[in-house]
N, C-alpha and C positions, 0 to 999 in steps of 0.2 A: 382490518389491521389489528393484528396482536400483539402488544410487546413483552420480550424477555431480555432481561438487565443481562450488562455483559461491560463488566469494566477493563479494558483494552489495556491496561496498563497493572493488568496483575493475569498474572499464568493462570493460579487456582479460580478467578473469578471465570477465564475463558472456556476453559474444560468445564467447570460445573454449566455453562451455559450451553456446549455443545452435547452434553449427556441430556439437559431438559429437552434441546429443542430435535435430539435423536429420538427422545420418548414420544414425540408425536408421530414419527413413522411419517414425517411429510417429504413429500418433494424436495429437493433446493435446484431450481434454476439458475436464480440472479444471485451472486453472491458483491456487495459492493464495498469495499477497503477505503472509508472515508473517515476515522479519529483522527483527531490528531491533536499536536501543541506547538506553538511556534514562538523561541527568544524566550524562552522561560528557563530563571536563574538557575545556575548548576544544582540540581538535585535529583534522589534517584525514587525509581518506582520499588513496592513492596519486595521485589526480586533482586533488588540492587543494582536495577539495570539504567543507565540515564538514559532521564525521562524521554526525550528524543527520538533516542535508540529503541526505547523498551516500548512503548508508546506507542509511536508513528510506525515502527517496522516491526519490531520483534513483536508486539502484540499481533497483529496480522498474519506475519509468516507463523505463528501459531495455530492459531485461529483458521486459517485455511488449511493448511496442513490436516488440523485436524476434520473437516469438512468436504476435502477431495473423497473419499469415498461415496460419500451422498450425493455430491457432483455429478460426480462417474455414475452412479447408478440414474441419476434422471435426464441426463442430457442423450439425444437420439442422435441419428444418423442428418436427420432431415431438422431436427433442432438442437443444436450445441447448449449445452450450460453455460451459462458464464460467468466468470470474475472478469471485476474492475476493479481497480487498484488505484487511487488517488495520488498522483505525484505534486509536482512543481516543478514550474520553471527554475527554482530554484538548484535543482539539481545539475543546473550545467555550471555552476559552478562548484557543485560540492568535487569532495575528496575522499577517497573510501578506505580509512583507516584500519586495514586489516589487526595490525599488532595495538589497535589500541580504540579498539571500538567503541567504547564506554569516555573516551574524551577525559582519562585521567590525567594524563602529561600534561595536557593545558586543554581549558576550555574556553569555547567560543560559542555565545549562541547562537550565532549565526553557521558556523559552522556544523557545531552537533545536527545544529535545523537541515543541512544542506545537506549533508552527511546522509541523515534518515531518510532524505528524499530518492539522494541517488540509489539506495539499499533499494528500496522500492522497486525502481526500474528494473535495475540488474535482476533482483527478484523475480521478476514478470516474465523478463525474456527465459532467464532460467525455468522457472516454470511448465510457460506453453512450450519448451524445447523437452520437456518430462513428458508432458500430456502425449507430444506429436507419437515420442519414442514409443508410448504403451499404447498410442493407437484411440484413446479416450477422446471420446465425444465432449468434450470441455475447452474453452479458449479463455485465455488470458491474457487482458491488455491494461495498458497503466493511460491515464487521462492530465492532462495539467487543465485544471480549470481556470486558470487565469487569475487574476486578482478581483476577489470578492469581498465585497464589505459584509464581513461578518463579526464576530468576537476574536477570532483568530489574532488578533493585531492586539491584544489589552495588554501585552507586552513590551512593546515597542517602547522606545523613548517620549519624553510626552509634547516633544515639537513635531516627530510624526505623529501623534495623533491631532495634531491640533491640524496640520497639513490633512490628514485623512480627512477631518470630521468637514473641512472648507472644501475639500475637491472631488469629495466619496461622490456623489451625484456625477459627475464629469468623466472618472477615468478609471472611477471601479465598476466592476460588475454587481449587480442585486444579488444574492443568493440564488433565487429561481434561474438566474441567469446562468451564474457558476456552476450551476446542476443538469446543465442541457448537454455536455460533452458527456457525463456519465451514462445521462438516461438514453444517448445514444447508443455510445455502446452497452446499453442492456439490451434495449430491444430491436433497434434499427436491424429492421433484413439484410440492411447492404452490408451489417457486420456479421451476419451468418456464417461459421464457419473462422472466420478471421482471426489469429491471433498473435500474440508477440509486437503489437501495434502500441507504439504510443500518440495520442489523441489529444491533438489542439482546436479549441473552436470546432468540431464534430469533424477534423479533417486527419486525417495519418502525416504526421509529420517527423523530422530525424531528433533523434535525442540526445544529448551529449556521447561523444564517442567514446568514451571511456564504458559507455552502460553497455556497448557492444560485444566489451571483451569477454570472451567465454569460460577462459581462464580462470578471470575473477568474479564471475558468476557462479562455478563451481565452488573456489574455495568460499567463498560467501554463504551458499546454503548449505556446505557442510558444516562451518562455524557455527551458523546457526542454530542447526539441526543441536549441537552439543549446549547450546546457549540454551534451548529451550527443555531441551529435555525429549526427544523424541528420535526415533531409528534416521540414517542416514539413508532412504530405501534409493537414492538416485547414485548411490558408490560404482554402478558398477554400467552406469550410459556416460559414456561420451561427451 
């Protein structure tokens, strides 16, 4: 196990991590889309981006972006690369604020939270619809781990936490637990090949219908694309 720092919530911190970990000349098989921040008060990242937004999804769709190439180059015929992509349940109820991404008009944190989640999905499906087009040996699927007693929650009001800290044993997941939908799809065979899947409890399950539209999954990662600073190379698929 080796670690290299990579703080998710700044561009400059993501690139300088993916030029270190290019200078190794390794592999990447498993790539897994797990930061995140949840109900935390209006503020933005080093980019001006809310935290949310910039964080949870745009640090990611970064970060991979920048990482498909090495992807593409190790994933075979007979074994697929892959990305995971961390969502939430929460996504079915988010809302995908095209003219107002950053949650200026009004903020919610709940909202911005649900927001970044649905970004995510759409992202995913958009994605493996990129990979299938260029033929790349790489799938991409998004997972809801379910509710986990982690630190995720230190936000919250402090009658949920007193509720969490009385029932966490009961009705949340452990950690180790929360992480079994992922390490499925990393290496589970029966996800060989499979992509554009979102993943509950290690099973393929429907996502909010809205994550479906292909429409706004397009204009979505072209926003993006201009949000982050990188070519739009999917302008010209379908």
């Amino acid at each position: 196990v080796e670690f290299l720092y990579c703080d998710l919530a700044s561009m400059k911190s993501i690139r300088q991590f993916v030029q270190r970990f290019r200078a190794k000349n390794c592999p990447l098989h498993v790539l897994v889309n797990n930061a995140g921040v949840m109900l935390v008060p209006e503020r933005k990242t080093e980019d001006g981006f809310e935290e949310h937004f910039g964080l949870n999804y745009l640090g990611h769709f970064l970060l991979t972006n920048l990482l498909l190439d090495t992807l593409k180059q190790s994933g075979t015929h007979s074994h697929n690369a892959r990305i995971i992509t961390v969502s939430s349940a929460t996504h079915y109820v988010g809302k995908l604020h095209l003219n107002d991404l950053q949650s200026r008009c009004s903020y919610s944190p709940h909202g911005a939270y649900a927001q970044s989640k649905l970004a995510l999905v759409l992202f995913t499906y958009r994605l493996q619809h990129l990979l299938t087009a260029n033929g790349s040996h790489v799938t991409a699927n998004v997972v809801d781990p379910g509710v986990v007693n982690t630190e995720l929650y230190k936000h919250v009001f402090w009658v949920v936490k007193v509720v969490k800290w009385m029932t966490a044993w009961l009705f949340f997941k452990t950690p180790e637990e929360g992480a079994s939908t992922s390490i499925y799809a990393a290496v589970s065979p029966e996800m060989e090949g499979a992509g554009g899947c979102y993943l509950y409890n290690e099973e393929r399950t429907k996502s909010a219908d809205v994550a479906y539209d292909e429409e706004l999954q397009r204009r979505l990662w072209t926003e993006s694309c201009k949000m982050v600073g990188i070519s739009d190379e999917s302008s010209g698929v379908p």
